[in-house]
C-alpha positions as CSV (number, residue, x, y, z in Angstrom):
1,X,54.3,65.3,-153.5
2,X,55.4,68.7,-154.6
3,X,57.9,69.2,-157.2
4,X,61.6,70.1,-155.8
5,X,61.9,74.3,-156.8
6,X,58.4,75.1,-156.2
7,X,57.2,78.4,-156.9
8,X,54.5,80.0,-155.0
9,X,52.9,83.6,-156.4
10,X,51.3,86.1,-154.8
11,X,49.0,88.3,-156.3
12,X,47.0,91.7,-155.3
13,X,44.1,92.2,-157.2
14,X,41.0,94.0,-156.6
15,X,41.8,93.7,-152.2
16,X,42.0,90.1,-152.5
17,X,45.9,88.1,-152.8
18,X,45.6,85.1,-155.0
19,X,48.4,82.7,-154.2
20,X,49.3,80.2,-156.8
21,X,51.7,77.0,-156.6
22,X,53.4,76.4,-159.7
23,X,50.6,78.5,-161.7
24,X,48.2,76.4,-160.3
25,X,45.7,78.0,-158.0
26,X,46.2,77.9,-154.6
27,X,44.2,79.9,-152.2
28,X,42.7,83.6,-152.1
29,X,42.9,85.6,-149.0
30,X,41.6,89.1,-147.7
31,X,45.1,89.7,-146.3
32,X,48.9,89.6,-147.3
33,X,49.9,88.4,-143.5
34,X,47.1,86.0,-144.0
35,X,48.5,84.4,-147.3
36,X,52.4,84.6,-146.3
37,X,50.7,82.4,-143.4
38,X,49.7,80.0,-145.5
39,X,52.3,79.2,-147.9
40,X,54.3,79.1,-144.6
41,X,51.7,76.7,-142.8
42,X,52.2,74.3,-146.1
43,X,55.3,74.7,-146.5
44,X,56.5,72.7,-143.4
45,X,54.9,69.8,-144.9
46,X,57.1,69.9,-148.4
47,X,60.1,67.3,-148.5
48,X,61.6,70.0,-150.7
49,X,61.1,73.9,-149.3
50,X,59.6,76.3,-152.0
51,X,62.4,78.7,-152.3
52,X,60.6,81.7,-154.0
53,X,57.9,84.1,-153.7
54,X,56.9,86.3,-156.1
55,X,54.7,89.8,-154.9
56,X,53.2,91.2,-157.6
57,X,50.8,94.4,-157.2
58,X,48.3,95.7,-159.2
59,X,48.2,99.0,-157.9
60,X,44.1,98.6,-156.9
């Protein structure tokens, strides 16, 4: 079960996006559509939706 005001990050770094859930890894991906798809594809599963997504760029 996934805590209520979960938190997922997304992160560009070096062409790949790291997404985290909570600060715990999630997932990498080679695409930001790609990893927006999967936090959505999960998030339909959550009894409480995760509310904010952080985009951080590191400019690589």
């Amino acid at each position: 079960m996934i805590a209520r005001g979960s938190t997922f990050t997304l992160r560009l770094r070096h062409g790949i996006w790291r997404v985290t859930l909570n600060g715990a890894f999630f997932a990498d991906y080679r695409s930001e559509i790609d990893a927006r798809a999967g936090v959505a594809d999960v998030t339909r599963h959550f009894t409480s939706p995760a509310k904010l997504v952080l985009i951080e760029h590191d400019g690589i």
